[in-house]
C-alpha positions as CSV (number, residue, x, y, z in Angstrom):
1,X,16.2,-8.4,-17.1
2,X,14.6,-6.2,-14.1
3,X,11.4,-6.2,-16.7
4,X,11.1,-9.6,-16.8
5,X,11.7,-10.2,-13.4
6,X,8.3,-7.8,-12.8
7,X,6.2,-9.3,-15.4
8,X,7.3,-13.6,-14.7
9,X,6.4,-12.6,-10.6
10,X,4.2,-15.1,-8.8
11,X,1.2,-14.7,-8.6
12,X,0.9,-11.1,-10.4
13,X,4.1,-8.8,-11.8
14,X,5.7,-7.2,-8.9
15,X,9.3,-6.6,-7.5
16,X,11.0,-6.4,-3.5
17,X,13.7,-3.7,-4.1
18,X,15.3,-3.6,-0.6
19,X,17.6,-0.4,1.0
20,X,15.3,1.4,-1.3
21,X,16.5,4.9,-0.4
22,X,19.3,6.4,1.5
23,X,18.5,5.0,5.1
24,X,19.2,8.8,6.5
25,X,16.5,10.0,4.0
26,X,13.8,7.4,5.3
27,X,14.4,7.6,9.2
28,X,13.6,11.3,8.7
29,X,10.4,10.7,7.2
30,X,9.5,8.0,9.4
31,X,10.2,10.3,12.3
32,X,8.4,12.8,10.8
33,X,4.9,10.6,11.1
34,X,5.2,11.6,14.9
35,X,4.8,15.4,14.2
36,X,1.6,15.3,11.7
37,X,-1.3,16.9,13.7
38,X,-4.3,14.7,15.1
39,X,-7.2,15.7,12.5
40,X,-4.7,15.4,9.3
41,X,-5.2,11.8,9.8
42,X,-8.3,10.1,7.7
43,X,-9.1,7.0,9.8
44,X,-10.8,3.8,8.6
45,X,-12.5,1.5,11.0
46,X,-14.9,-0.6,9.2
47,X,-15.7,-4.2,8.0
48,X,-12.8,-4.6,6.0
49,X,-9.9,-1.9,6.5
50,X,-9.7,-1.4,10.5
51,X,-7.0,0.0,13.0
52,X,-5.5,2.0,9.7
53,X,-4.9,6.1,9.5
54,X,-4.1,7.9,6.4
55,X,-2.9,11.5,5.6
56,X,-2.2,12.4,2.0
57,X,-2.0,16.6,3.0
58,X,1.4,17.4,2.2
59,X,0.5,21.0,3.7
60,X,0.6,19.0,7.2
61,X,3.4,16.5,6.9
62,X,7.2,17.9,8.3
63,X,9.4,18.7,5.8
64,X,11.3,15.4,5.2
65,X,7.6,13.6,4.3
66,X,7.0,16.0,2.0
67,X,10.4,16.0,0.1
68,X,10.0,12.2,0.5
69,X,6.7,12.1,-1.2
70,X,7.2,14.9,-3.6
71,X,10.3,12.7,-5.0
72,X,8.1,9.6,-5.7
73,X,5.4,11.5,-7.4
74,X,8.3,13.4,-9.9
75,X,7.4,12.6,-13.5
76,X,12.0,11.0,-13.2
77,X,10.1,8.4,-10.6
78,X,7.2,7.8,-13.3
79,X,9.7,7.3,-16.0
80,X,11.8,5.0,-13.7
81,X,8.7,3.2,-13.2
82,X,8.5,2.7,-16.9
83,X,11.7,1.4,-16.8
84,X,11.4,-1.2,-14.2
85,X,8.0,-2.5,-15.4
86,X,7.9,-1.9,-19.2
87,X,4.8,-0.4,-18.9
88,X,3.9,3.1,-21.1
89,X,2.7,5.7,-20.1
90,X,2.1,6.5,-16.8
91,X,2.1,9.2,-14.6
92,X,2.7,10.1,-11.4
93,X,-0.3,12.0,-8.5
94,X,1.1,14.7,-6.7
95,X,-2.4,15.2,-5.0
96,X,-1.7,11.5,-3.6
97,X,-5.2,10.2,-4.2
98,X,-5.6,7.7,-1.9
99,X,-1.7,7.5,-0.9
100,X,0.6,9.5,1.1
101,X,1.0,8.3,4.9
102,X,-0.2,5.3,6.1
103,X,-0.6,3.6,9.6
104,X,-1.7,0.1,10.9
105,X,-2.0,0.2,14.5
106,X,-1.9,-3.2,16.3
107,X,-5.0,-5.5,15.9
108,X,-5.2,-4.0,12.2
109,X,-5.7,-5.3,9.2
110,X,-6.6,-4.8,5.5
111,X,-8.5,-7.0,3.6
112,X,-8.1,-8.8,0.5
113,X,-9.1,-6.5,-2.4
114,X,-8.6,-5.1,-5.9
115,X,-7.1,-1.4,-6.4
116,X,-8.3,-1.1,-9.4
117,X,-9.7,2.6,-9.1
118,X,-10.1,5.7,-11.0
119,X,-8.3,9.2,-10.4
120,X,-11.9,11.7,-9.9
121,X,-10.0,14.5,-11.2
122,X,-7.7,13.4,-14.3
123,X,-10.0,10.0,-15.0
124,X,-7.0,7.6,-14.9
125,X,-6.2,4.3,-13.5
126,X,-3.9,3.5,-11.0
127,X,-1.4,1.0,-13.2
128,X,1.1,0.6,-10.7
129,X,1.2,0.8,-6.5
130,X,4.6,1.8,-4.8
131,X,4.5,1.2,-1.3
132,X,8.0,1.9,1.1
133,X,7.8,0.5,4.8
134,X,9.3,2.8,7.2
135,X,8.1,1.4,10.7
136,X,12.1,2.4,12.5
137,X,12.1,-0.4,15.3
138,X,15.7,-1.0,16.5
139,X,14.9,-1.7,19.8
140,X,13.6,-5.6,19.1
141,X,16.2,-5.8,16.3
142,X,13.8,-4.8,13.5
143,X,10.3,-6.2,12.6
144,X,9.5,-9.2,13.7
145,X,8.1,-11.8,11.9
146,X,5.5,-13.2,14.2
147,X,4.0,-9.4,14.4
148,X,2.4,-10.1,11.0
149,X,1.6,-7.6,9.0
150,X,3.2,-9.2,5.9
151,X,1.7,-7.9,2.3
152,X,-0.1,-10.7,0.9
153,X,-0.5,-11.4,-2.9
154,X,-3.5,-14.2,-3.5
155,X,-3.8,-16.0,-6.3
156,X,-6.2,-15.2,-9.1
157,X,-9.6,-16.2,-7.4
158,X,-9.0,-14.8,-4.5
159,X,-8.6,-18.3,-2.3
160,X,-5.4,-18.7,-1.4
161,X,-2.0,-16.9,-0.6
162,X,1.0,-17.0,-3.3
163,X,3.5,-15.0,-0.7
164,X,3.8,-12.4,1.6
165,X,6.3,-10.5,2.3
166,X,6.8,-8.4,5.6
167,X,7.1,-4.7,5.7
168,X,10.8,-4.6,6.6
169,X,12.4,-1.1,6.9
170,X,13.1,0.5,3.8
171,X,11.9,-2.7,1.5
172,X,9.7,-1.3,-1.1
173,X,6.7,-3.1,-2.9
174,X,6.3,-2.3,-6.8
175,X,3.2,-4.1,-8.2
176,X,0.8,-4.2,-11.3
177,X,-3.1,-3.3,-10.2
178,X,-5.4,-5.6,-12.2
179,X,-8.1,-7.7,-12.5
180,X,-6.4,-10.5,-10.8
181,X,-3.7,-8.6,-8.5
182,X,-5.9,-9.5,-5.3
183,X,-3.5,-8.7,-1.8
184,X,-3.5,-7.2,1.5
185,X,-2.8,-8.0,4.6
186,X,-5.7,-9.6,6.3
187,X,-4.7,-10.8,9.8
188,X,-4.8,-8.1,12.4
189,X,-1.4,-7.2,13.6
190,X,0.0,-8.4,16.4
191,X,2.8,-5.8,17.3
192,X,3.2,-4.4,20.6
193,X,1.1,-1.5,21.9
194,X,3.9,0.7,21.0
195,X,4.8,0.2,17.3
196,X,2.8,0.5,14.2
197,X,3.2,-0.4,11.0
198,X,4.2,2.2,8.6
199,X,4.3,3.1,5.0
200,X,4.4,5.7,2.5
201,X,2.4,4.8,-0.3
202,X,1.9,6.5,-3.8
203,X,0.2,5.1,-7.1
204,X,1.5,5.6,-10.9
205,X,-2.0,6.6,-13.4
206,X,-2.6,5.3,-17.0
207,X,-5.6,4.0,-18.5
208,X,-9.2,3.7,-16.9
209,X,-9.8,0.4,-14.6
210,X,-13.3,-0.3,-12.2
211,X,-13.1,0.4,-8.8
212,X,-11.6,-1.7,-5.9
213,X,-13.4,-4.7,-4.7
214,X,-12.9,-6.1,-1.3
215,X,-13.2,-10.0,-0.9
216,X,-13.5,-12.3,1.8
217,X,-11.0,-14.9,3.4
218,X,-11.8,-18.6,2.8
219,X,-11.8,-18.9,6.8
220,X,-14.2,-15.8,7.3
221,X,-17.6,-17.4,8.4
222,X,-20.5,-15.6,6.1
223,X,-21.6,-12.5,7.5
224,X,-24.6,-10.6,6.3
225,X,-23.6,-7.3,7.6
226,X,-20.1,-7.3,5.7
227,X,-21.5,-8.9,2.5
228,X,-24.3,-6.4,2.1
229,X,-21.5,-3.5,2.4
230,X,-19.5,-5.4,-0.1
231,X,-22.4,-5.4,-2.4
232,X,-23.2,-1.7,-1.7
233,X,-19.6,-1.0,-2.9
234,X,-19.7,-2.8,-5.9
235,X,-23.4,-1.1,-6.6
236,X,-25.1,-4.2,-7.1
């Protein structure tokens, strides 16, 4: 039943599991963001990705990250995985190639793109994306829905919006990368100086896939600067 609930999902297989992990476990990690040093962080501030930092170095997180992180990249959580999605085969990344920590900070956004991208040092796929929100905001009664920051899944040419769902505490995001699983969250945030929007985010490997392709919103105004980059990432 869960299967078929991931593969009939509009517009691309994919499944909300809310109260995905012990709420104790989670506010520990998400406190834990606090207390990874300054230059752990990778930061991305360019034409599509911007007001985002990353750290996938386990060696810097606090120990409740890295017992977090190190239970979603187990070969049980791939097998799980296989489980909930029907799909053979895959792996987990304890290197957490372009996953691990992540942070939006207000006026953020991440554009609409493909993740359809190769491990360097095994030569797999990512297959699958898990990504668990852990922005711990009591204060204002949780997340807010006019803050934005809601994953978007687009349809298969990229032009409109299917759904989004907002990064709710502890809701976790389980969706198929592939040709046609376009999403992000394009609108900069609109949070309050003081909160951020965070996630831990880890991939499940298989076969080989091309790499991720960025595209724009049917709103954006053409813009020579960000096209050209898009073309210089898609070597053409």
């Amino acid at each position: 039943m869960i299967q078929h609930d991931f593969m009939s999902a509009d517009p691309f297989p994919h499944l909300v599991l809310d109260n995905f992990a012990p709420e104790s476990t989670l506010r520990a990690a998400a406190a834990g963001f606090d207390d990874v040093p300054h230059d752990a962080w990778v930061r991305y501030d360019d034409l599509d990705e911007r007001g985002k930092r990353a750290c996938n170095k386990l060696e810097a997180m606090p120990a409740a990250c890295r017992d977090f992180l190190t239970l979603l990249t187990s070969p049980t959580a791939a097998t799980i995985c296989q489980w909930l999605t029907g799909i053979d085969g895959l792996v987990s990344d304890a290197s957490l190639y372009g996953g691990g920590l992540h942070v939006t900070e207000p006026g953020g956004f991440l554009g609409t793109h493909l993740d359809n991208e190769r491990q360097p040092a095994t030569g797999l796929a990512r297959r699958l994306n898990l990504i668990v929100y852990c922005t711990d905001w009591s204060k204002a009664g949780g997340w807010q829905d006019d803050w934005g920051g809601h994953l978007e899944l687009w349809d298969r040419t990229a032009s409109r919006i299917i759904k989004r769902i907002a990064p709710l505490f502890n809701r976790a995001i389980l969706f198929e990368t592939s040709s046609h699983s376009y999403h992000g969250h394009s609108q900069p945030l609109a949070c309050p100086a003081d909160i951020s929007r965070k996630s831990v985010a880890v991939y499940y490997w298989s076969a080989w896939r091309a790499r991720a392709r960025f595209f724009a919103r049917p709103d954006e105004q053409p813009d020579a600067q960000r096209e050209a980059a898009r073309l210089a990432r898609a070597g053409r």
